[in-house]
C-alpha positions as CSV (number, residue, x, y, z in Angstrom):
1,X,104.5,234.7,140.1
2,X,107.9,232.3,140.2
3,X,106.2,230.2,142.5
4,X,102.4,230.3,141.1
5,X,104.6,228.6,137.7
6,X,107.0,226.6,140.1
7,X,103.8,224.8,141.7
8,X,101.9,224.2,138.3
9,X,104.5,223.0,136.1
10,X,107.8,222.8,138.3
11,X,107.1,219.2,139.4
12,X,105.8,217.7,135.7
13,X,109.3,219.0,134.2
14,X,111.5,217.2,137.1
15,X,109.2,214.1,136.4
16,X,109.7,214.7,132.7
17,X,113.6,214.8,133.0
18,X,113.4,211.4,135.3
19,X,111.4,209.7,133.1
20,X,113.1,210.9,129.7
21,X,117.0,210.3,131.3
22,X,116.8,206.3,130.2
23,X,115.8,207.1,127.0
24,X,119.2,208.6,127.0
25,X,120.4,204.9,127.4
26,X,118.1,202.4,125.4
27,X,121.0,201.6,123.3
28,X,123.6,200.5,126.8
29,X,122.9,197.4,128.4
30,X,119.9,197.7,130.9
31,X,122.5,197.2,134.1
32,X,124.5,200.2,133.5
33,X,124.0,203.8,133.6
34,X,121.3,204.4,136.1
35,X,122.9,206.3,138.9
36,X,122.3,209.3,137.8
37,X,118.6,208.4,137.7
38,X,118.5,207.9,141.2
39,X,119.7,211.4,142.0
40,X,117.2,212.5,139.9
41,X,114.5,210.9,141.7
42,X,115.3,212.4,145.0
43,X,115.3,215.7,143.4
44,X,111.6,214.8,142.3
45,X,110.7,213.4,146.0
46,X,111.9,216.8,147.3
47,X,110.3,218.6,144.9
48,X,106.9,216.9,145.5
49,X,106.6,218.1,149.2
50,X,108.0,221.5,148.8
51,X,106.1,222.9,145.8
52,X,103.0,220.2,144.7
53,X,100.1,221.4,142.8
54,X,98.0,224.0,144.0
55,X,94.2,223.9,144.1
56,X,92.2,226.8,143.4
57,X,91.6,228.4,147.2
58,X,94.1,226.7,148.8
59,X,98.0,227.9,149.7
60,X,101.0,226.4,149.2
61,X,100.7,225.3,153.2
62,X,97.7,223.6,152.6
63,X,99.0,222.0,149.2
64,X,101.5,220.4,151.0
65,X,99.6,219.2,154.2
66,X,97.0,217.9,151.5
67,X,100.1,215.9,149.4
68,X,101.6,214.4,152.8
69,X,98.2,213.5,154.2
70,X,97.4,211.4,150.2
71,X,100.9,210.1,151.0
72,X,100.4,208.5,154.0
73,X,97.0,207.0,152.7
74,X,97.9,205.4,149.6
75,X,98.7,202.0,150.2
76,X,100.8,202.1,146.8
77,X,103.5,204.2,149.2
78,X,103.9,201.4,151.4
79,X,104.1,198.5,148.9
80,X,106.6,200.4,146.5
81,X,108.6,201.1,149.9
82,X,108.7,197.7,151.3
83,X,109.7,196.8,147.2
84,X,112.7,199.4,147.5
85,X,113.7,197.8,150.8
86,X,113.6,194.3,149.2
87,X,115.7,195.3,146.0
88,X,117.9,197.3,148.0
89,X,118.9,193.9,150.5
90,X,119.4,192.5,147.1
91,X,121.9,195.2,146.5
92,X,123.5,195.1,149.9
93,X,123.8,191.4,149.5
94,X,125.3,191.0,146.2
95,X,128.4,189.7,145.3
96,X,128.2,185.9,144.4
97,X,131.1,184.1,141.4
98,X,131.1,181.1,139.8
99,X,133.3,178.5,142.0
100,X,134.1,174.7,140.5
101,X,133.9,172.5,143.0
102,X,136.2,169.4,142.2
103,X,134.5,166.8,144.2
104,X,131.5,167.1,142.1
105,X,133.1,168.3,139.1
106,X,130.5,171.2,138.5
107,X,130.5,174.9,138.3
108,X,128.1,177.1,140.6
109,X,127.4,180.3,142.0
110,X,128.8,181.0,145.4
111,X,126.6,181.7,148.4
112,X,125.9,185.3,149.1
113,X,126.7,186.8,152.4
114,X,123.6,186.1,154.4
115,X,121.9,182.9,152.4
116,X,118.3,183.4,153.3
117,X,118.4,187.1,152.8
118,X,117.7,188.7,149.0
119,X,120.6,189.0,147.2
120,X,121.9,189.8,143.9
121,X,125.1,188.5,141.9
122,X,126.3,191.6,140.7
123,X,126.5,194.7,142.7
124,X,126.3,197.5,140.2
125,X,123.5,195.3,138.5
126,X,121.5,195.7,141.6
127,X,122.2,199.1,142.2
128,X,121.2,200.0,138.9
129,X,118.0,198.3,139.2
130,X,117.3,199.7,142.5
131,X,117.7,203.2,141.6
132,X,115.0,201.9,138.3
133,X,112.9,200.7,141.0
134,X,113.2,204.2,143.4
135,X,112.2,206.1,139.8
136,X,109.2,204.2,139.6
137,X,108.1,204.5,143.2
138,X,108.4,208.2,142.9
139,X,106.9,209.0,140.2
140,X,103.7,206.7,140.6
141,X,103.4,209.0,143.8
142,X,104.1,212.5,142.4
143,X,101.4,211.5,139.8
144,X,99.0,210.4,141.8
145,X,99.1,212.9,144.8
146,X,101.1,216.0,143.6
147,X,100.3,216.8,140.1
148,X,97.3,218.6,138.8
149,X,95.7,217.4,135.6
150,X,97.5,220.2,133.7
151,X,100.8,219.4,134.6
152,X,99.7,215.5,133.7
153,X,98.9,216.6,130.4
154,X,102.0,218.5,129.9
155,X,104.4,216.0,131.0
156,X,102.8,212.9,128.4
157,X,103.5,216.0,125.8
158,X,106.4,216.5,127.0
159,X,107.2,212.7,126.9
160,X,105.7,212.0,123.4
161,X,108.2,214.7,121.9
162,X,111.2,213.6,123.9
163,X,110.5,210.1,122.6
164,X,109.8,211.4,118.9
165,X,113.2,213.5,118.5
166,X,115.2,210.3,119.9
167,X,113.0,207.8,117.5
168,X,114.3,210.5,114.8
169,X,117.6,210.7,115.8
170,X,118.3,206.7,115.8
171,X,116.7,206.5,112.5
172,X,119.4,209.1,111.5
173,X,122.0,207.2,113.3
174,X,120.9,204.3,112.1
175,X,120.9,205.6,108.1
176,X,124.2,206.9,108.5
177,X,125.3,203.2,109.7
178,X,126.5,204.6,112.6
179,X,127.2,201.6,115.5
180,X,125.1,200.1,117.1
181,X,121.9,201.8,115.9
182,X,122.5,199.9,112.4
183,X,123.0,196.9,114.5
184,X,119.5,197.3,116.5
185,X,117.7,198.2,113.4
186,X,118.4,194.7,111.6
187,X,117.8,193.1,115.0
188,X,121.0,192.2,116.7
189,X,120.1,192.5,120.0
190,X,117.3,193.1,121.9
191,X,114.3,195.8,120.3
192,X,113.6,197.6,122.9
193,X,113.6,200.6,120.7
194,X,111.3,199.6,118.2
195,X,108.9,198.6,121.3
196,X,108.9,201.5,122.9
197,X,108.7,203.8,120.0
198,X,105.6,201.6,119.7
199,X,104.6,202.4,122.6
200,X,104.4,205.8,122.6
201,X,103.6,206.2,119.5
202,X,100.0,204.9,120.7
203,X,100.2,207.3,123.4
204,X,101.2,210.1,121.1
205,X,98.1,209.7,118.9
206,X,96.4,210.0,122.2
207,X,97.6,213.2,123.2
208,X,97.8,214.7,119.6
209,X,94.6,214.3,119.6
210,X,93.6,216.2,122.9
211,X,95.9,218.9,122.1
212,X,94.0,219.3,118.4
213,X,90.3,219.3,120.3
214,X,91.5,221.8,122.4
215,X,93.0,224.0,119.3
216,X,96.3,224.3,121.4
217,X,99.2,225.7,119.4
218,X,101.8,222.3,119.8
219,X,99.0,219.8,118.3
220,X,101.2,220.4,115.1
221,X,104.2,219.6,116.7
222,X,102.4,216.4,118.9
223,X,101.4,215.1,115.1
224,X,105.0,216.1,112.9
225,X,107.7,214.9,116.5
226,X,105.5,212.5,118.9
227,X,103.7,210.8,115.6
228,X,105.3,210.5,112.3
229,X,108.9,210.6,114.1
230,X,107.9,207.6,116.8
231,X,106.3,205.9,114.0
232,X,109.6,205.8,111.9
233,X,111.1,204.6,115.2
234,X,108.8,201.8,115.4
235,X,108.9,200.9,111.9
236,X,112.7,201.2,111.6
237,X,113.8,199.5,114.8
238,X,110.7,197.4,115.7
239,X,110.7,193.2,115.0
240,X,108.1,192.1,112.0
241,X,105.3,191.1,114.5
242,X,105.3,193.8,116.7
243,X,105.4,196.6,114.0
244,X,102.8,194.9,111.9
245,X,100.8,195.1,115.0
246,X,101.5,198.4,115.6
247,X,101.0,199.6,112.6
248,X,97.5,197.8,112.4
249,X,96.1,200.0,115.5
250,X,98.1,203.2,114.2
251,X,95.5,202.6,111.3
252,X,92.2,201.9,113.6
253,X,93.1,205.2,115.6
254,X,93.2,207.3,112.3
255,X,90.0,206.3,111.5
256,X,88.8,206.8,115.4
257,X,89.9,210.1,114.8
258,X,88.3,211.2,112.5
259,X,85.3,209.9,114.6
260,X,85.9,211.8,117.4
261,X,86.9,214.8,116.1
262,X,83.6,215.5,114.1
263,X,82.0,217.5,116.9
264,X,85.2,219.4,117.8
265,X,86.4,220.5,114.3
266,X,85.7,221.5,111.0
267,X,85.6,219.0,108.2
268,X,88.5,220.7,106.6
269,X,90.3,220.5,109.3
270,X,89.6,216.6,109.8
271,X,90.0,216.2,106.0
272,X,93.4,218.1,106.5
273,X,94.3,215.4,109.7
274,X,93.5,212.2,107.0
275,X,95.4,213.9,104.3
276,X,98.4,214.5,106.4
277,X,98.1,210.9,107.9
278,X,97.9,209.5,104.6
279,X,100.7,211.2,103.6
280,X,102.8,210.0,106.6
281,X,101.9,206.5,105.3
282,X,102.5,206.6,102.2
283,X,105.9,208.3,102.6
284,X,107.1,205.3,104.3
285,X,105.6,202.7,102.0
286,X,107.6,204.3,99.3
287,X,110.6,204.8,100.8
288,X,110.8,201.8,102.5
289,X,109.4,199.6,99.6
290,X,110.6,201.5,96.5
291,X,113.1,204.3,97.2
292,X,115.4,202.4,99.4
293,X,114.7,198.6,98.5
294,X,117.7,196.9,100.6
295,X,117.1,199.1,103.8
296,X,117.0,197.4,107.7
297,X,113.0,196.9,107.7
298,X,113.1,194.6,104.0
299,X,116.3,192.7,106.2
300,X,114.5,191.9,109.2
301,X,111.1,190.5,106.6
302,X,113.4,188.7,104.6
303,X,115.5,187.5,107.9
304,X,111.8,186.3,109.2
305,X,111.3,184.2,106.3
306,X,110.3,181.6,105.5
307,X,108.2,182.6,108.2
308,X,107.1,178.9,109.6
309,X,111.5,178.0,110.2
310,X,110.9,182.2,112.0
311,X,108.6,181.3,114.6
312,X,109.9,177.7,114.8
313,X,113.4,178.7,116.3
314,X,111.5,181.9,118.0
315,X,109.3,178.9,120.1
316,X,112.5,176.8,120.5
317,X,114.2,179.3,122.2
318,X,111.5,180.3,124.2
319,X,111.0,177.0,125.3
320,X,114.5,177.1,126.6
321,X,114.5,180.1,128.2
322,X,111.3,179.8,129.9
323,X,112.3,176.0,131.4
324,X,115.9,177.6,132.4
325,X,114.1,180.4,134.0
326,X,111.5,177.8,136.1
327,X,114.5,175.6,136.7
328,X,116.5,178.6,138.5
329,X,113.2,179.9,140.5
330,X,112.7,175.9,141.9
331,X,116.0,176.8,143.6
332,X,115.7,180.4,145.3
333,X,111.7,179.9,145.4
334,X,111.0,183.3,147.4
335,X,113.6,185.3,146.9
336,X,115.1,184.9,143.3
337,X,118.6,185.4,142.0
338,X,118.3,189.5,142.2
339,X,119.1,191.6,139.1
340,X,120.4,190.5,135.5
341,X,120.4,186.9,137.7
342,X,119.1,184.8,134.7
343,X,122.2,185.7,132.5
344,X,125.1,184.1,134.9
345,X,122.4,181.5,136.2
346,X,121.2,180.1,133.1
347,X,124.4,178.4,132.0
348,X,124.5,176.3,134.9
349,X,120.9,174.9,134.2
350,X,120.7,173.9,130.5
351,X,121.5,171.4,128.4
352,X,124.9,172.7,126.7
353,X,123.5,171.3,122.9
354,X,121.2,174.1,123.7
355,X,123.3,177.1,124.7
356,X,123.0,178.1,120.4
357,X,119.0,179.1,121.4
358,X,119.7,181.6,123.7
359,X,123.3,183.1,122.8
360,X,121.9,185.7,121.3
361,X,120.3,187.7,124.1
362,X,121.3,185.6,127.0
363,X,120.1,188.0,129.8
364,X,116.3,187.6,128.8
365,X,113.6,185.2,129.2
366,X,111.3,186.6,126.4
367,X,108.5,186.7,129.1
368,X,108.8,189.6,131.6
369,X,107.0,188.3,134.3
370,X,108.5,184.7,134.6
371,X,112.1,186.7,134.6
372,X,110.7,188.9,137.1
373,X,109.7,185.6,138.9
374,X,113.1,184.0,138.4
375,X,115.0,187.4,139.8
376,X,112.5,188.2,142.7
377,X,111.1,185.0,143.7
378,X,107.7,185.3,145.4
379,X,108.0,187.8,147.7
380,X,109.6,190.7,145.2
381,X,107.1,189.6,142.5
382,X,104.2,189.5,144.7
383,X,104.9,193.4,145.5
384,X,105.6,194.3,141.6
385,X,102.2,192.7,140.9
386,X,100.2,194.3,144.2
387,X,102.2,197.9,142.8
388,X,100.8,197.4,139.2
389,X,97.4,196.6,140.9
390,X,97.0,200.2,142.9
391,X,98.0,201.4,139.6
392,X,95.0,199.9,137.5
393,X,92.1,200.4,140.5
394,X,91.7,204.5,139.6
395,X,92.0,204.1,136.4
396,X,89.4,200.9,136.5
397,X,86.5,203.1,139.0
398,X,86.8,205.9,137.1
399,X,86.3,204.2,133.8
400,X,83.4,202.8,135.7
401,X,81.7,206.1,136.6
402,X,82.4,207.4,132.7
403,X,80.1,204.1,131.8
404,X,77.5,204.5,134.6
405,X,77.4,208.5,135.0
406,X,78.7,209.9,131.8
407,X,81.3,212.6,131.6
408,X,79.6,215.6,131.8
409,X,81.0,217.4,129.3
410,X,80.3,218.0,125.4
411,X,81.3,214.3,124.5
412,X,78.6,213.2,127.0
413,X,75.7,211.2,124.9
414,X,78.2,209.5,123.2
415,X,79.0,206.0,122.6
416,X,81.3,205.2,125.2
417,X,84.4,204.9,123.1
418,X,84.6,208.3,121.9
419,X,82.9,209.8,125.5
420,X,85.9,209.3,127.1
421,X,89.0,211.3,126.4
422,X,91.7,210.0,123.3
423,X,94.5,209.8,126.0
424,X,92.4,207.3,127.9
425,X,91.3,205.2,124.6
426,X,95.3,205.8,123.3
427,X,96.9,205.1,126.6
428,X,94.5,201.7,127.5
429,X,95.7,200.6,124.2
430,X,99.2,201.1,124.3
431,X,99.0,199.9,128.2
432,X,97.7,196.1,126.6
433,X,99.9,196.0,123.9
434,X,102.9,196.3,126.1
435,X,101.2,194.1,128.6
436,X,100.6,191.0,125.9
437,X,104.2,191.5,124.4
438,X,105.7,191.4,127.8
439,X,104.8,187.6,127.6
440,X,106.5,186.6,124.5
441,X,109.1,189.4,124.8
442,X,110.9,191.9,127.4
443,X,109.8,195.4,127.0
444,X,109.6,195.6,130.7
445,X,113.7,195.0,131.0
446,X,114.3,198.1,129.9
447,X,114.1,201.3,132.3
448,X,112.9,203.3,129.7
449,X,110.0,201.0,128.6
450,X,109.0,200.4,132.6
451,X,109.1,204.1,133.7
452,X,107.0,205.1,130.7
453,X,104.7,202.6,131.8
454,X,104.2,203.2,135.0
455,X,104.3,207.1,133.9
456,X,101.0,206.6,131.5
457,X,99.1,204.6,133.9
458,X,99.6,206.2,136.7
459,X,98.2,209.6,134.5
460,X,95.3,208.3,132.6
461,X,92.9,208.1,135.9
462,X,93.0,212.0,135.6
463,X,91.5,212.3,132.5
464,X,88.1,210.4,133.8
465,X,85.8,211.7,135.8
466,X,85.7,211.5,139.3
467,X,82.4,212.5,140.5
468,X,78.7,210.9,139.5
469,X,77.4,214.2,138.8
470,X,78.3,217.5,138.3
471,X,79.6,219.4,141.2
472,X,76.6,220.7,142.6
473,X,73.8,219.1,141.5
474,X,71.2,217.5,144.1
């Protein structure tokens, strides 16, 4: 009996706990605190070959053999390996300093050990990101070849909730004025809390409304933690563009809703699901707008205005960040300067009338894939981009057989839209927006934000079919 539980949900709760530790630490600097997640990422390696999900007929011998054989197929296991080997060179080779070299009269970085290998400047930096980099690896492997669809489903529950009770609890912080959520919440620093409450607040509405199809018993608590609390998060902590954005697709997914619901429930109940949701909204309009007139959300509009000046000095220092960044790859073309490189590089490659730009937030390009450029060079960014790649195929061919083949279930018939299942719709669309703000912004920078993405997309291929037709039909 231990073990029948053990195998079915043992694995999604270590995964859980790896994936939910860096919320723990969205308010630390992104190149501390990670150690711990590394230990628990071996626990979840472990965990994956000694008690993986069991298929009806099989035993927990065959569940295994089955895992290790998937393992040694996926191509994803070799890429994310060879990426662990790069970053941890980087790590092993860190340990540059600024010198001044008098006969030129000009400050640079010192040379790293071996010059032509990876390295990073900071060790602990680099270790930290390593051990980000391991949590990744393993669970994009535990989800795709260990974990049933059950434990899938559990474990984006699990993660909507974790990341509604924090969103709640840094509002509370943050109301109380307590340091440095007040800080974060009139947008000193970078928002990487308002993002990724964002971000799972898509996903939340996703899996809220699977749990509510399928009458389960915590679709109340999905709606009350993983909704309304991630969407005070986003609202409280998020910058004006990305939480009008936001809060413009929380709207369309109400109404899809409602739309998709119509077979499943009653019309009470869906007029119950618009009431509360309308409820939600309005609470916040008044509070925010009426109740509380001088509160974080009306600083950062009136800080963002007059909004023309906002998004000049927003592209200015862009501009400055993104040339800085380009000016530091030209020099370490294939191998980059290794973790949280940009922030002692930069200084040395820009103009000093424009160090004011990028004071605030030093350590970030505001576009995640040039920094990831800048930091990896070539080589480490060509194996982040083939890893997000073996990510999006499953999801992409299974899509594929939904449009071609239907879904064989009671949604079949359907537009496509609302034949395929609300974590899919949800997750696509809270996959994009990260993507498209990870050009003018750095979600991806923060552990948390990158292990919840790489958690929802390497889930959402389960929730497709995989078969053209229904297991046994000519």
């Amino acid at each position: 009996m231990i073990q029948k539980f053990l195998t079915k949900y043992g694995l999604a709760v270590h995964v859980a706990c790896a994936c939910a530790f860096p919320i723990l630490l969205l308010v630390r600097p992104v190149t501390e605190g990670m150690l711990p997640l590394l230990w628990l990422s071996l626990l979840v390696f472990e965990f994956m070959f000694m008690l993986p999900a069991v298929r009806s007929g099989e035993t927990l011998a065959d569940a295994r053999f089955r895992v290790s054989r998937k393992l040694l197929w996926d191509p994803l296991f070799y890429v994310g390996a060879t990426l662990i080997l790069f970053v941890a060179v980087q790590w092993l080779n860190s340990g540059c300093h600024l010198v001044y070299r008098t006969d030129a009269d000009v400050w640079q970085m010192s040379k790293p050990a071996v010059s032509w290998l990876p390295f990073g400047v900071e060790s602990h930096a680099a270790m930290n990101r390593m051990s980000v980099v391991i949590a990744c690896w393993v669970v994009a492997m535990a989800l795709r070849d260990a974990m049933s669809k059950a434990s899938k489903r559990l474990l984006l529950q699990s993660m909507s909730l974790a990341s509604g009770f924090f969103a709640v609890f840094a509002v509370l912080r943050a109301v109380a004025e307590a340091s440095p959520f007040i800080g974060l919440a009139r947008g000193e620093g970078p928002a990487f809390i308002g993002a990724f409450c964002g971000f799972w607040l898509m996903v939340s509405m996703g899996v809220f409304a699977d749990a509510f199809t399928r009458a389960q018993r915590s679709a109340i608590l999905l709606f009350l933690v993983g909704v309304a609390g991630n969407l005070a998060g986003m609202i409280y902590f998020a910058n004006v563009l990305t939480a009008s954005v936001y809060s413009a697709l929380a709207v369309i997914i109400v109404f899809y809703w409602i739309i998709y619901l119509a077979p499943h429930v009653s019309r009470h109940s869906q007029l119950k699901l618009f009431m509360a949701s309308a409820l939600v909204a309005a609470t916040a309009v008044l509070v925010l707008g009426y109740l509380w007139p001088e509160n974080p959300v009306m600083f950062r509009i009136k800080a963002a205005l007059p909004f023309d000046e906002y998004v000049a000095n927003l592209l200015a220092s862009k501009a400055v960040r993104s040339q800085a960044a380009v000016a530091i790859w030209e020099d370490y073309p294939w191998v980059g300067v290794g973790a949280d490189g940009f922030r002692h590089f930069v200084g040395l490659v820009i103009n000093p009338k424009d160090w004011q730009l990028i004071a605030e937030n030093k350590a970030y390009v505001y576009n995640d894939w040039l920094q990831y450029l800048c930091e990896y060079g070539v080589l480490g960014c060509g194996l982040l981009l083939a890893s997000a790649v073996m990510l999006v195929v499953p999801i992409c061919y299974r899509a594929r057989i939904a449009l071609l083949f239907g879904t064989h279930d009671e949604n079949d018939g359907r537009i496509y839209l609302l034949r395929i299942s609300p974590i899919v719709f949800c997750g696509v669309l809270a996959l994009l927006m990260c993507l498209l703000e990870s050009f003018i912004s750095n979600p991806l920078q923060s552990p948390a934000f990158l292990l919840s993405w790489v958690c929802v997309m390497a889930s959402l291929s389960a929730f497709l079919p995989t078969q053209t037709r229904p297991a046994g039909q000519a």
